[in-house]
Steps between C-alpha positions, in 0.01 A plus 500: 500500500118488492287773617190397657202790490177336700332797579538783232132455351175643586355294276187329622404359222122426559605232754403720805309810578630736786366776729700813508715344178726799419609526879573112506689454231698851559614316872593189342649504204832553399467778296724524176748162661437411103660825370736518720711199470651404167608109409367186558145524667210261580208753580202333616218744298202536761452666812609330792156538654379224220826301583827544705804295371659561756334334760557151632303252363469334841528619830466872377464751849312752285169253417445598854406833408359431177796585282665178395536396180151548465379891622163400693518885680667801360692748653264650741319161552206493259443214373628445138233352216608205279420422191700251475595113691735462716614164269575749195676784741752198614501405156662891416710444790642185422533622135734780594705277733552264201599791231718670768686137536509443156709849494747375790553155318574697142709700688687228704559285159784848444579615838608286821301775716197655409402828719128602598426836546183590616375803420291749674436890568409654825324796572674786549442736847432364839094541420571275210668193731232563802229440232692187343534372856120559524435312243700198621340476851 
């Protein structure tokens, strides 16, 4: 089994500058996913406002709104400053893809199935899930 933990960092890492910061990365991060979950893990280790694994690399419904793999807008729809290129964002992207396939392959050479959990935390209290949803629109 291999748990996957995209979004447990609020690390920005110089990379970007955001307004309201603290209230950002408090609606999208998955607070403690790291702590919580014991094994296997590939943890990407910045924010996903600098870069979201998870998205799809093509085709990806959220660039719409500014929040594909690259965060152009935050969660109330400022717009995010970069300080760095798109070229070496998809080059942290593709990086994580290739470590996190590295992990199934080592794993696969041992086991015929290898499991993916993905991990994440929600907020807890309806006020907590209307603000998510917020966040999202």
């Amino acid at each position: 089994m291999i748990l996957h933990i995209p979004h447990s960092s609020r690390e920005l890492g110089g990379h970007i500058e955001l307004n309201r910061e603290q209230e950002n990365l408090g609606y999208l991060t998955d607070t403690d996913t790291d702590i919580l979950f014991d094994g296997t893990f590939i943890r990407f280790p910045l924010s996903r406002f600098v870069c979201d694994v998870e998205r799809l690399r093509v085709n990806e419904p959220m660039d719409g709104q500014g929040q594909g793999i690259i965060y152009r807008k935050d969660c109330y729809g400022d717009s995010i400053i970069r300080h760095t290129s798109d070229e070496e964002i998809y080059k942290m992207y593709d990086d994580h893809h290739r470590k996190l396939t590295l992990e199934i392959n080592h794993q696969l050479a041992y086991f015929e199935n290898v499991v993916i959990v993905d991990c994440h935390s929600f907020p807890s209290g309806a006020s907590g899930v209307s603000d998510y949803a917020f966040c999202l629109e």
